[in-house]
C-alpha positions as CSV (number, residue, x, y, z in Angstrom):
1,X,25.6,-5.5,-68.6
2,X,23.4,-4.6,-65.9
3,X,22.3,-1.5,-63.9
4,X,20.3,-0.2,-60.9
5,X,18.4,3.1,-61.0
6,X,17.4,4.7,-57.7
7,X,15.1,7.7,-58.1
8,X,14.7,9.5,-54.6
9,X,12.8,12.6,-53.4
10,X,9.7,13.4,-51.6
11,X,6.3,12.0,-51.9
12,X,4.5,14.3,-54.8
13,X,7.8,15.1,-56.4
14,X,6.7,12.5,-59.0
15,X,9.2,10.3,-58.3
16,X,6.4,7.2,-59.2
17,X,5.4,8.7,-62.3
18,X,9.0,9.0,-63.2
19,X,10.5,5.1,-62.0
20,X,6.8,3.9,-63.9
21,X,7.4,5.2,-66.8
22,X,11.4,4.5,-67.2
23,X,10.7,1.0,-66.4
24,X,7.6,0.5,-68.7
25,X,9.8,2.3,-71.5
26,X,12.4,-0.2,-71.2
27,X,10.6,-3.5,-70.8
28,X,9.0,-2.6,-74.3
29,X,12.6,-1.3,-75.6
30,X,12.9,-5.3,-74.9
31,X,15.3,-4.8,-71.8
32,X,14.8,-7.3,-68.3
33,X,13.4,-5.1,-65.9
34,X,13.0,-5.3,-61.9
35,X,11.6,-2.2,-59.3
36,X,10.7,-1.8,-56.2
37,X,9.4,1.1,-54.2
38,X,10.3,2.3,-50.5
39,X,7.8,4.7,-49.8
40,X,6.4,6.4,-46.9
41,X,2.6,6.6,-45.0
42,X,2.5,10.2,-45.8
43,X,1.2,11.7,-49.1
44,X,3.4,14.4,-49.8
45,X,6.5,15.1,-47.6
46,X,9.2,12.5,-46.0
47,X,12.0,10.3,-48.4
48,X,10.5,7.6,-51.0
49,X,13.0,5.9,-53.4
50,X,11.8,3.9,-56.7
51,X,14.6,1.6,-57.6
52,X,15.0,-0.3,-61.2
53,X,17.5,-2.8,-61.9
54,X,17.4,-3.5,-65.8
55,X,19.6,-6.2,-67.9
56,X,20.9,-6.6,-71.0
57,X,22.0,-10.5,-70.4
58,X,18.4,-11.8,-68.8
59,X,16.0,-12.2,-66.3
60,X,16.2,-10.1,-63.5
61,X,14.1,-10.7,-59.9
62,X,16.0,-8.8,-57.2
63,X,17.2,-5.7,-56.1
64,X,20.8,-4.9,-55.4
65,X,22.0,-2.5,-52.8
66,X,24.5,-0.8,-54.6
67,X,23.0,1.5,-57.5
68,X,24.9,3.2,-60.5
69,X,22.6,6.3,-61.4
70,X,21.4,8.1,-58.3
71,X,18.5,10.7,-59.6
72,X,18.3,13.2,-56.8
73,X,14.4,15.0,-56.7
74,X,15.9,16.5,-53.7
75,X,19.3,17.2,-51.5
76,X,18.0,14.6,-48.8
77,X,18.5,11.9,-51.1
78,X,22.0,12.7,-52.2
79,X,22.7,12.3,-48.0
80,X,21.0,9.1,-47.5
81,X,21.8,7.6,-51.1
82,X,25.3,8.9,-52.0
83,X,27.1,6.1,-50.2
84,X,25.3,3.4,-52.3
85,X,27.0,4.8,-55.3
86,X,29.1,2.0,-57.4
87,X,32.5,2.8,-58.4
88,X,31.6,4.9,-61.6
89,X,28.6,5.3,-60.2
90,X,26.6,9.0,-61.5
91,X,24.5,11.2,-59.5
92,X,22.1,13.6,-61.7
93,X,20.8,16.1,-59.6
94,X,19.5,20.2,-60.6
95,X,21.5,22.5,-58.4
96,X,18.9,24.6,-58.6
97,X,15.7,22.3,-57.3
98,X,17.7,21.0,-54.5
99,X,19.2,24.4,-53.3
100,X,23.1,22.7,-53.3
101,X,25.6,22.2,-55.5
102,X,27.7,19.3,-55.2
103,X,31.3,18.9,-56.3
104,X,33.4,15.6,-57.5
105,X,33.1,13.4,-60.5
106,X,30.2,11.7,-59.5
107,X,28.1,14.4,-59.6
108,X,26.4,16.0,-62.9
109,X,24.3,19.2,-62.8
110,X,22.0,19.1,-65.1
111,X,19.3,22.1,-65.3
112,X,16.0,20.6,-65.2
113,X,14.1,23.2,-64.3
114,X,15.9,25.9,-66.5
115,X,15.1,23.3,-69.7
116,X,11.4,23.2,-68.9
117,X,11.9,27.4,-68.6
118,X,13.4,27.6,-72.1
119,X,11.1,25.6,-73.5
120,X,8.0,27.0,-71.7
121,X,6.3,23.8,-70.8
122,X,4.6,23.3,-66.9
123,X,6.9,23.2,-64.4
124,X,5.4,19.5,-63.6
125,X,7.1,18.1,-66.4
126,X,10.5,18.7,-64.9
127,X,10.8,14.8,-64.4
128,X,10.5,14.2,-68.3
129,X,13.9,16.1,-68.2
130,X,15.1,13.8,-66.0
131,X,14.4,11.0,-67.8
132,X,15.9,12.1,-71.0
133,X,18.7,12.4,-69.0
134,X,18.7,8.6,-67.7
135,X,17.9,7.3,-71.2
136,X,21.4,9.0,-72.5
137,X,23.4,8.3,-69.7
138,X,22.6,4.6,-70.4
139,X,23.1,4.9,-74.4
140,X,19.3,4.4,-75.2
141,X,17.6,6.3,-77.8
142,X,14.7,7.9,-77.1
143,X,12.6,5.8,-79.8
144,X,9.1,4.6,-79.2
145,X,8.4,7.1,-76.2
146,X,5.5,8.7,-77.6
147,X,3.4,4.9,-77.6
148,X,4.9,4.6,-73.4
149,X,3.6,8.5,-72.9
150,X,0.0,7.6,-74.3
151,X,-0.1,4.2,-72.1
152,X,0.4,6.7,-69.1
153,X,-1.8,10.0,-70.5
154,X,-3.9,8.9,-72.8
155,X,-6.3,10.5,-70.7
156,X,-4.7,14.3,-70.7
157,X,-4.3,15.0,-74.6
158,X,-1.7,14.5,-77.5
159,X,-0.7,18.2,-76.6
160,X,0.5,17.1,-72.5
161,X,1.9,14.4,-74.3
162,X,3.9,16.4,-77.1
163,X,4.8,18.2,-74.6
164,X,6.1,15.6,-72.3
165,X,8.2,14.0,-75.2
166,X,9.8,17.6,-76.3
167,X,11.0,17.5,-72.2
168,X,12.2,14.5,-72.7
169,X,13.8,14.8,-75.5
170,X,15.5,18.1,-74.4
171,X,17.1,16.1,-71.4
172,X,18.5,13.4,-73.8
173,X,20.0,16.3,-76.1
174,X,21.2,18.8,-73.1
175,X,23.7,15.6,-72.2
176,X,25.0,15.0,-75.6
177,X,26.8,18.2,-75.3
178,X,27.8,18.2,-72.1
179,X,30.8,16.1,-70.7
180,X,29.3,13.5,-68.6
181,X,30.8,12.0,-65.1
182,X,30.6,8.5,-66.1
183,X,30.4,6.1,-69.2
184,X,27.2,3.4,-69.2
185,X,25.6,1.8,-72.0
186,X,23.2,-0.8,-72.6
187,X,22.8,-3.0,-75.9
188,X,18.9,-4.3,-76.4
189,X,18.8,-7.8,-75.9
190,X,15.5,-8.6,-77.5
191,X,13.7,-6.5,-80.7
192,X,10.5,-7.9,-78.6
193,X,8.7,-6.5,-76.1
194,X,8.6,-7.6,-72.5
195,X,5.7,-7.6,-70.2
196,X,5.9,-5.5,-67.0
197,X,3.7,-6.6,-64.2
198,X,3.3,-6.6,-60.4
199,X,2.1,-8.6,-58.0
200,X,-1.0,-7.5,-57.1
201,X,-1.8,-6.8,-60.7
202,X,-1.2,-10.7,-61.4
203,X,-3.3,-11.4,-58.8
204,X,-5.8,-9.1,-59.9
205,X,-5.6,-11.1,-63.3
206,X,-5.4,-14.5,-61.9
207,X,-8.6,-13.8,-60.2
208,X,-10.3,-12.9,-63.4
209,X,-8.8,-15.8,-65.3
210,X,-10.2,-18.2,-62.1
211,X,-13.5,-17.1,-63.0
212,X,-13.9,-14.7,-59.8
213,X,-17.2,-12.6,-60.5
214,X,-17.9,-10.8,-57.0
215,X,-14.4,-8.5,-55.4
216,X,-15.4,-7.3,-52.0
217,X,-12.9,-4.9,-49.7
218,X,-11.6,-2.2,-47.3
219,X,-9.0,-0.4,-49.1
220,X,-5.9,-1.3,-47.2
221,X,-2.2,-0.9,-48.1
222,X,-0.7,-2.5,-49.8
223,X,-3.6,-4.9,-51.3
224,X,-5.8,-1.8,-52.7
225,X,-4.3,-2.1,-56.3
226,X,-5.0,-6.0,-56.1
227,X,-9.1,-4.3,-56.0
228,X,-8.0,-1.3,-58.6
229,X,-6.7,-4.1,-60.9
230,X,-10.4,-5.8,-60.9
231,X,-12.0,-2.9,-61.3
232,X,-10.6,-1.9,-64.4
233,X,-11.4,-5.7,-65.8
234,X,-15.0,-5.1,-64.3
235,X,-17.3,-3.9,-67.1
236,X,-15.1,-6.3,-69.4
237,X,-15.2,-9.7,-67.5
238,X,-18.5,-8.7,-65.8
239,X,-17.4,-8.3,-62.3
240,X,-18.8,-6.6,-59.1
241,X,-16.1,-5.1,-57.4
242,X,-17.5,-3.4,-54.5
243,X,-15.5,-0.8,-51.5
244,X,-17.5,-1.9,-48.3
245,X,-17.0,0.0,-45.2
246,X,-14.5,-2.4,-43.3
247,X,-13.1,-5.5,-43.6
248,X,-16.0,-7.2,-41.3
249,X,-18.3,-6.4,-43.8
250,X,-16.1,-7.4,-47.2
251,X,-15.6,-10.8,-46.4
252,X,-19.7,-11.1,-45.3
253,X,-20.0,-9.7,-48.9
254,X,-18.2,-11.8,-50.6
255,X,-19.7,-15.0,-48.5
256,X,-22.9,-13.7,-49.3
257,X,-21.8,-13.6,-53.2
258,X,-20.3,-17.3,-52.9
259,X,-23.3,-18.5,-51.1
260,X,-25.6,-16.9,-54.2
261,X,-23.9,-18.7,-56.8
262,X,-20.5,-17.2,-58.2
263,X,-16.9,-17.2,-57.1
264,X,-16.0,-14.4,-54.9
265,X,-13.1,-13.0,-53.1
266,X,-11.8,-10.3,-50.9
267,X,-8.4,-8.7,-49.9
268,X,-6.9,-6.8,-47.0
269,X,-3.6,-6.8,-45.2
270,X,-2.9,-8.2,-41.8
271,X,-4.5,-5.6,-39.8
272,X,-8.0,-6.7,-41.9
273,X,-7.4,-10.0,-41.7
274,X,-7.3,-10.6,-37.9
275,X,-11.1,-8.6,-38.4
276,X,-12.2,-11.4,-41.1
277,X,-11.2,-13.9,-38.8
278,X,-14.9,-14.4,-37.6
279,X,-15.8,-14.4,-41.5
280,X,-13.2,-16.8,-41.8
281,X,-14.7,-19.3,-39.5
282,X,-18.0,-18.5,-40.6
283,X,-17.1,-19.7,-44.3
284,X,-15.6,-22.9,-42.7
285,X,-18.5,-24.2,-40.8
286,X,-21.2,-23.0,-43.9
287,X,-18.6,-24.6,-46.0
288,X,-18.8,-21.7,-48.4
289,X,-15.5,-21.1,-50.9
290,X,-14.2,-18.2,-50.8
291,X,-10.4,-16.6,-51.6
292,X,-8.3,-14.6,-49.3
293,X,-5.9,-12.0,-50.3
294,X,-3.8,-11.6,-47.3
295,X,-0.8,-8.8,-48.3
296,X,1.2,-8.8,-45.3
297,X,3.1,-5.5,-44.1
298,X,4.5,-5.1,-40.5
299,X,2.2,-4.8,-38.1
300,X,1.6,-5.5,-34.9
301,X,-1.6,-2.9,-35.3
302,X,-1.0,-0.3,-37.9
303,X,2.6,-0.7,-38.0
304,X,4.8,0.2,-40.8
305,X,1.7,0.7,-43.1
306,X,3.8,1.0,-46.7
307,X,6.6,-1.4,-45.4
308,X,7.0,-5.2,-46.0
309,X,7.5,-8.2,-44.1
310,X,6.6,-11.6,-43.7
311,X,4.7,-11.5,-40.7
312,X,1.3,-12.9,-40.8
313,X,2.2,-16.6,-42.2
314,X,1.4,-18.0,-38.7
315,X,-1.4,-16.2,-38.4
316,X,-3.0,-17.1,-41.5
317,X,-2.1,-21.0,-41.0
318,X,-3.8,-20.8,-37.4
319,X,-6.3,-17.6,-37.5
320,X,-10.2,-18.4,-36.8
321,X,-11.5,-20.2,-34.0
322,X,-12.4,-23.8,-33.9
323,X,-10.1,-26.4,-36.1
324,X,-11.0,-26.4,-40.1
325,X,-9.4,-27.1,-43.3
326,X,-7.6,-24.1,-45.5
327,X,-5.0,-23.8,-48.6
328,X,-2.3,-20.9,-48.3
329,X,-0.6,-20.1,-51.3
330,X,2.7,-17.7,-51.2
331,X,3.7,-16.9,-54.3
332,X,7.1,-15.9,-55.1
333,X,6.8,-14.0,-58.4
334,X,4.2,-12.5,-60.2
335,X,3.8,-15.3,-62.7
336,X,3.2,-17.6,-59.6
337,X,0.6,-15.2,-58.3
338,X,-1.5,-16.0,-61.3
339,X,-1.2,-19.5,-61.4
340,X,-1.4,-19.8,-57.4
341,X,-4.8,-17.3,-57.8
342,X,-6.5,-19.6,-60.3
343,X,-5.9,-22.9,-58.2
344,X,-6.6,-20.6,-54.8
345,X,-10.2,-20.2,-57.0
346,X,-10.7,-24.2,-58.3
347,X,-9.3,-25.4,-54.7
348,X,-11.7,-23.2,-52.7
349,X,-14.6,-24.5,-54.3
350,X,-13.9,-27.9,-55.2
351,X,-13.7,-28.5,-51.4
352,X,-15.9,-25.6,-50.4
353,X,-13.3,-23.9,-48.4
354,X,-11.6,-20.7,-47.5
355,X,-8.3,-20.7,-49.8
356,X,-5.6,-17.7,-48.7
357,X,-3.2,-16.1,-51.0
358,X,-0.5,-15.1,-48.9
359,X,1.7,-12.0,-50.5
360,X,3.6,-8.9,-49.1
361,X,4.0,-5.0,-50.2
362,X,7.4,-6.2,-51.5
363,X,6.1,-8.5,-54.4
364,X,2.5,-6.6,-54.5
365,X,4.8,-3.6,-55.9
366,X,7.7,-4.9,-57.5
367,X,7.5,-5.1,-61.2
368,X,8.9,-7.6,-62.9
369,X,9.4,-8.7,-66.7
370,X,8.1,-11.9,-69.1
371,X,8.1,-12.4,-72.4
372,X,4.5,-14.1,-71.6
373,X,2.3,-15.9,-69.0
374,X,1.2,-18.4,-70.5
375,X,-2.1,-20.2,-69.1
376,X,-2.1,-21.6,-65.5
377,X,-2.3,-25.8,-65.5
378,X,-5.7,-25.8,-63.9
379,X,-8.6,-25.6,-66.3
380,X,-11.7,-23.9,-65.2
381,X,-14.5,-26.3,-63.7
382,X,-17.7,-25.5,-62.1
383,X,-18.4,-27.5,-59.0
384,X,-21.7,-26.1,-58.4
385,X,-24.7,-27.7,-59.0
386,X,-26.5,-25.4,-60.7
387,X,-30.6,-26.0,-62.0
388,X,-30.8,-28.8,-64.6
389,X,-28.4,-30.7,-62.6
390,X,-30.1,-29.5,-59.2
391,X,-33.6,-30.0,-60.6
392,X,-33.3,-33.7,-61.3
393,X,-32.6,-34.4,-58.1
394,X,-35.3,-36.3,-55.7
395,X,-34.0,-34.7,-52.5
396,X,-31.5,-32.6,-51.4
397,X,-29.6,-31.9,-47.9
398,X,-26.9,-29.0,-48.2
399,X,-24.0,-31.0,-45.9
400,X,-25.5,-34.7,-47.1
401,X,-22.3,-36.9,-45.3
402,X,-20.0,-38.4,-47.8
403,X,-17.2,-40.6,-48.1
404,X,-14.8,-37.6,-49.2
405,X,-15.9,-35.0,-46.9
406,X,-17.6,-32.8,-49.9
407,X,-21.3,-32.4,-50.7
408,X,-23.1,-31.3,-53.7
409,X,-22.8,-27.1,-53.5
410,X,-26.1,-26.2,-55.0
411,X,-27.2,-22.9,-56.3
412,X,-30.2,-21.2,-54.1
413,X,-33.2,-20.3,-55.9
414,X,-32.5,-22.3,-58.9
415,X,-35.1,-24.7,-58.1
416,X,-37.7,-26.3,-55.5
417,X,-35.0,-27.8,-53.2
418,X,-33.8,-25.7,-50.2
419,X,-30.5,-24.7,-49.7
420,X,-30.3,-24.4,-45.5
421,X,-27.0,-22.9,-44.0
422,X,-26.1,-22.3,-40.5
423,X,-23.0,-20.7,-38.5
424,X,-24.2,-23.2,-35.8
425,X,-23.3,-26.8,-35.6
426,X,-26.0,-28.6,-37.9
427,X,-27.3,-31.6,-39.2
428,X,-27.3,-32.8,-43.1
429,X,-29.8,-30.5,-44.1
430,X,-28.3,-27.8,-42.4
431,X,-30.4,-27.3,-39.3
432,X,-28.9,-26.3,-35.9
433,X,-28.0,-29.5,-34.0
434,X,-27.0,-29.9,-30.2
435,X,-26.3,-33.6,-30.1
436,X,-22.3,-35.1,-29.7
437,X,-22.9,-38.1,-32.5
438,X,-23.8,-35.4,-35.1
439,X,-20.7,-33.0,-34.2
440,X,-18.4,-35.8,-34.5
441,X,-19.4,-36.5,-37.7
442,X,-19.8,-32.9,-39.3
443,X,-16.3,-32.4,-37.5
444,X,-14.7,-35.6,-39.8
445,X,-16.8,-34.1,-42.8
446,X,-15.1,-31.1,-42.3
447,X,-11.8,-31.4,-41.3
448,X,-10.4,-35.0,-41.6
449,X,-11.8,-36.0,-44.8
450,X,-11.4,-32.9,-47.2
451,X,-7.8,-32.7,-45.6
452,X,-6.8,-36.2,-46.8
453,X,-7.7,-35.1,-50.0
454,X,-6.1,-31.6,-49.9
455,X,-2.9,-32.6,-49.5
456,X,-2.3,-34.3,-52.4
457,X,-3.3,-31.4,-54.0
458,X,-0.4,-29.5,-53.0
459,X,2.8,-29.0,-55.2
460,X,6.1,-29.5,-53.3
461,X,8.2,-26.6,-53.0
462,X,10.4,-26.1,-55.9
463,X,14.0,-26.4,-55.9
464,X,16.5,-24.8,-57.8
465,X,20.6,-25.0,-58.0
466,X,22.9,-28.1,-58.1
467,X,21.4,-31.7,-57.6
468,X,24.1,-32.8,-55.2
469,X,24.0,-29.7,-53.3
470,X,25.9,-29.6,-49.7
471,X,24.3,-25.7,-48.7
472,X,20.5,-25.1,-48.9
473,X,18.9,-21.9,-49.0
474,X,15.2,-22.2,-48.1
475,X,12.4,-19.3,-48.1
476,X,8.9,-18.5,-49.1
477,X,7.2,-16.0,-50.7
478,X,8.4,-12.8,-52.0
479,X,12.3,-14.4,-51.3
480,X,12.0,-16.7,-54.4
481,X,13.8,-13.8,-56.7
482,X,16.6,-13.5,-54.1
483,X,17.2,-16.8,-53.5
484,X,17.6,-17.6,-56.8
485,X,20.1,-14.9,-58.0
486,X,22.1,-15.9,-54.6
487,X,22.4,-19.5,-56.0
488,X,23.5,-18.0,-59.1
489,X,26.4,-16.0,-57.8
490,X,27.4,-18.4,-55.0
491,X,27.0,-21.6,-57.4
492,X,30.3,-21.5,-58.5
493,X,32.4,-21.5,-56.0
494,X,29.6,-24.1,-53.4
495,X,27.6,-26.8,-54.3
496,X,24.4,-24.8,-53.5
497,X,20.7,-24.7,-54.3
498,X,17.4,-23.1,-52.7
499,X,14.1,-24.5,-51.6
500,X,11.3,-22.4,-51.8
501,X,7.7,-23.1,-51.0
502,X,5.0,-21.6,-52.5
503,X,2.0,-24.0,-51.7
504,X,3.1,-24.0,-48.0
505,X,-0.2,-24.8,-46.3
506,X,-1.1,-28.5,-45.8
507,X,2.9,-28.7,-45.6
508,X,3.0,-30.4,-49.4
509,X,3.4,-34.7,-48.8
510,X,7.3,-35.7,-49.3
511,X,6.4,-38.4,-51.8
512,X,5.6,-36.2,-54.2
513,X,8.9,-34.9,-53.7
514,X,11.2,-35.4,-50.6
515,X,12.4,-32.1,-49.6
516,X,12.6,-33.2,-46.0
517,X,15.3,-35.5,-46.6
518,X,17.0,-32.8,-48.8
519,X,17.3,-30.9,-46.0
520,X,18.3,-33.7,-43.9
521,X,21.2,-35.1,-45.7
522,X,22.6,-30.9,-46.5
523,X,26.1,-29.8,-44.6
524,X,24.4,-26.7,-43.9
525,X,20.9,-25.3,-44.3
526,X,19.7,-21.5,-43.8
527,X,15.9,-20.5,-43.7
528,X,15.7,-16.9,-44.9
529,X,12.6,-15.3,-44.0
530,X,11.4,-11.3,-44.1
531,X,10.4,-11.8,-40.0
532,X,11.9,-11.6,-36.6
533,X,11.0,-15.3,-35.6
534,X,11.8,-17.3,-38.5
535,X,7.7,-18.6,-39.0
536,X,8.3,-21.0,-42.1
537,X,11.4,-22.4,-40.0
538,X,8.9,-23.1,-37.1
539,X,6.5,-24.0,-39.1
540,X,8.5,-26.7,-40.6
541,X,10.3,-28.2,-37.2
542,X,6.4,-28.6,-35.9
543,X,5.2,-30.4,-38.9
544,X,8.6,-32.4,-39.4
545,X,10.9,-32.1,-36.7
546,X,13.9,-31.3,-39.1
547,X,15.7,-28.2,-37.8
548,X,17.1,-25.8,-39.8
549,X,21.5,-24.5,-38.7
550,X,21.0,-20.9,-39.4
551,X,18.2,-18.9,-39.8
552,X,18.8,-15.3,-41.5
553,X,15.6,-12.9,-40.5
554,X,15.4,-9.2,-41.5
555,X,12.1,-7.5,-40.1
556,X,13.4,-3.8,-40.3
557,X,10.5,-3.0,-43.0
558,X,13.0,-3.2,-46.0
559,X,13.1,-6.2,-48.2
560,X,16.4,-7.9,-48.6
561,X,19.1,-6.8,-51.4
562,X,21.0,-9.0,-53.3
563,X,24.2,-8.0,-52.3
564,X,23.5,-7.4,-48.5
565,X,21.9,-11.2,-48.1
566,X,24.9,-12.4,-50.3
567,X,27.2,-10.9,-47.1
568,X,25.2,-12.7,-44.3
569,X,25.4,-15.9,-46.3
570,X,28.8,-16.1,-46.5
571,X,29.5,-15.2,-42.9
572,X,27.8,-18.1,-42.3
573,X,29.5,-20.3,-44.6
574,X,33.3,-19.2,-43.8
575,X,32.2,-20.7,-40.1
576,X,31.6,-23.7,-41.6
């Protein structure tokens, strides 16, 4: 059994604190957990929603449209939310907060606020009623709470978090006597606990794994927490994460921090990006790694500034001026995000170039659960040349021409040698040049060398679903949870599978393997993509000339559901 959770109200009604904490409670109770948020720019007023699908029978990775407890914060939700309802479906509301009561047997009135009264506990802890109330209503028993309260309070006491449990508690008892409007129940799959993590967090994480010792950036939604992550693993890992005064001057930080020895990295959304774009180029010419989180929301400008989309991919393929080698990594789930990080990290300064993690507010805020994630494939490897190793060397020149494209990246200071770099076209030891010969050959350096080689560092996309399949659904990204479950469901009744590329920048080599005549030989493909101009689809017919039959874009702010994308699918395939 399944069921989707959608907790509505206004911004500083709590409403986070209370989705957190229900799905942190049951991933450790061992259940499969997935949440999203839809939240507003505003911080307290206007309609958020935290929604949290959790399983009994497995992984979960998407969210569903339809939702079978509807906790109502205030009477604005019950409006907007009430047709979601499933057949069965509950709405738990406090007549009282909301100032309406509501008849029918979907409805349950349940006195939140006159609980916390009777027990004389802080008004603010009227959402601890509430989720007592969730807990029963899905036949959990309030066991282990008091370890979930002191993950979130530890801070504020053992009495706030007595206090909290006793609220809890008193919203799990008040519906055990009282008839309820519908019957759910959930059996614990698992007596072990299951991990619960985001995608910025497992960025955040992957950094730290990579070796990443410098964090430079503008907070800007929705990458901040990507920053907030770091900063908590600071002291331990000894990091420098560091809030500069606009994106111009993170990523001039963090080149400044590559360029003095240590991997570095910076974060922004698309907004900040187009202002690193000089920074961009600047690391390109210097040939200076550094790492890129790009979380895309919409945009143009300031746009939908807590929203998704999928945007910025063409932007980050092509942004900076001149023509220069880059990776972009789009991870699809939060395990990927930390393996993608690490190699964004080991690829960045193996070849001494910029290397962009492309994500979205979507999967930098949707938690999702694993039993484990287990240790990326790349080990950790220091390309620098660093002072014994730079010390016994007779001469050095910082771009010294190679067969591959990639010179020794030495350490400044760390001995007699001179470590010369120059935004200006230069010569071997880094000196400004004016001459044609030496641009042409800085240029093949540069570009057509290291991207011979980057290429075959690139993992195809994967594929999931049927071998022989007729019907391809292909995506990157934050889609790679949807797709999936749509394969799922749709699997037995077409011979389907999905395609989804998460190393999508070089486009990965079809030897490795040959998605392009996957696509080719299909009945039918789809490219399903969180924009209004179908940017991977493009991106795909320029690099490859295949065409996709049907693209399915949704750039409205909202990430796809499950159940909504299943009905534009099969539109599609009863035409066929």
């Amino acid at each position: 059994m399944e069921y989707t959770i959608r907790i509505g109200g206004e911004a500083g009604q709590g409403l986070q604190y209370t989705g957190a904490f229900l799905a942190k409670h049951l991933s450790r109770s061992g259940f499969f957990v997935f949440s999203h948020q839809d939240y507003m720019s505003r911080i307290r007023g206007g309609h958020n929603f935290y929604q949290i699908r959790v399983s009994e029978d497995g992984p979960v990775c998407a969210s569903r449209d339809k939702v079978d407890i509807l906790l109502a914060l205030d009477q604005l939700t019950v409006g907007i939310h009430l047709d979601t309802l499933c057949g069965g479906g509950i709405v738990l509301y406090d007549a009282r907060m909301i100032g309406r009561e509501f008849s029918g047997p979907q409805f349950s009135n349940i006195p939140f606020t006159g609980i916390i009264e009777e027990l004389k506990l802080n008004k603010i802890m009227v959402n601890s009623v509430a989720v007592g109330a969730v807990l029963n209503l899905l036949g959990i028993e309030p066991h282990g709470l008091t370890d979930t309260l002191r993950f979130f309070m530890k801070k504020k006491g053992e009495d706030v978090i007595n206090s909290n449990l006793s609220a809890i508690q008193a919203g799990f008892d008040y519906l055990q006597k009282e008839p309820k409007a519908g019957s759910l129940s959930l059996q614990r799959p698992t007596e072990k606990k299951l991990m619960l993590i985001n995608g910025n967090q497992a960025i955040g994480l992957g950094a730290v794994a990579g070796g990443c010792k410098f964090y430079s950036a503008y907070p800007m939604t929705p990458s901040t927490s990507i920053m907030i992550t770091l900063a908590g693993k600071a002291r331990e890992h000894n990091i420098v994460v560091e809030q500069a005064e606009d994106e111009i001057s993170a990523i001039n930080m963090a080149l400044g921090a590559s360029f003095g020895g240590v991997r570095a990295m910076t974060g922004t959304s698309g907004g900040g990006f187009a202002l690193m774009t000089e920074g961009l180029s600047l690391a390109a010419i210097t040939e200076t790694p550094i790492v890129i989180a790009e979380v895309q929301r919409p945009g143009p400008a300031t746009g939908l500034p807590t929203r998704t989309e999928q945007g910025d991919l063409l932007f980050v393929l092509y942004g900076g001026h001149g023509e220069f080698p880059r990776v972009v990594f789009a991870p699809g789930t939060p395990e990927q995000a930390y393996h993608l990080t690490q190699k964004a990290f080991s690829l960045a300064e193996k070849y001494q170039i910029p290397a962009i993690i492309l994500s979205d507010q979507y999967l930098a805020d949707s938690e999702w659960t694993f039993p484990e994630i287990a240790p990326g494939p790349v080990p950790y490897e220091d390309f620098r040349l660093r002072r014994e190793a730079l010390e016994q060397m007779a001469t050095y020149s910082r771009y010294f021409l190679t067969e591959n494209g990639i010179s020794k990246l030495a350490v400044p200071g760390e001995s007699v040698h001179l470590v010369v770099a120059d935004s200006d076209e230069h010569d071997e030891e880094g000196h400004m040049i004016e001459d044609a010969e030496t641009r042409i050959k800085m240029v093949e350096k540069r570009l057509h060398k290291k991207m011979a080689l980057l290429k075959n560092e690139i993992s195809p996309p994967s594929y999931y679903g049927d071998p022989q399949a007729q019907i391809i659904l292909a995506g990157f990204g934050s889609t790679y949870g949807l797709l999936k479950e749509a394969v799922d469901i749709l699997a037995s009744h077409h011979p389907i599978g999905m395609l989804h590329f998460s190393e999508v920048y070089p486009l990965p080599l079809p030897e490795k393997f040959n998605y392009i005549e996957l696509l080719g030989k299909a009945r039918f493909t789809v490219c399903i993509e969180n924009n209004a101009t179908g940017q991977l689809a493009r991106y795909i017919r320029s690099e490859t000339g295949l065409n996709f039959h049907a693209r399915i874009n949704k750039y409205d702010g909202r990430p796809f559901g499950l159940d909504s994308l299943l009905g534009e699918i099969n539109d599609h395939l009863r035409r066929l």
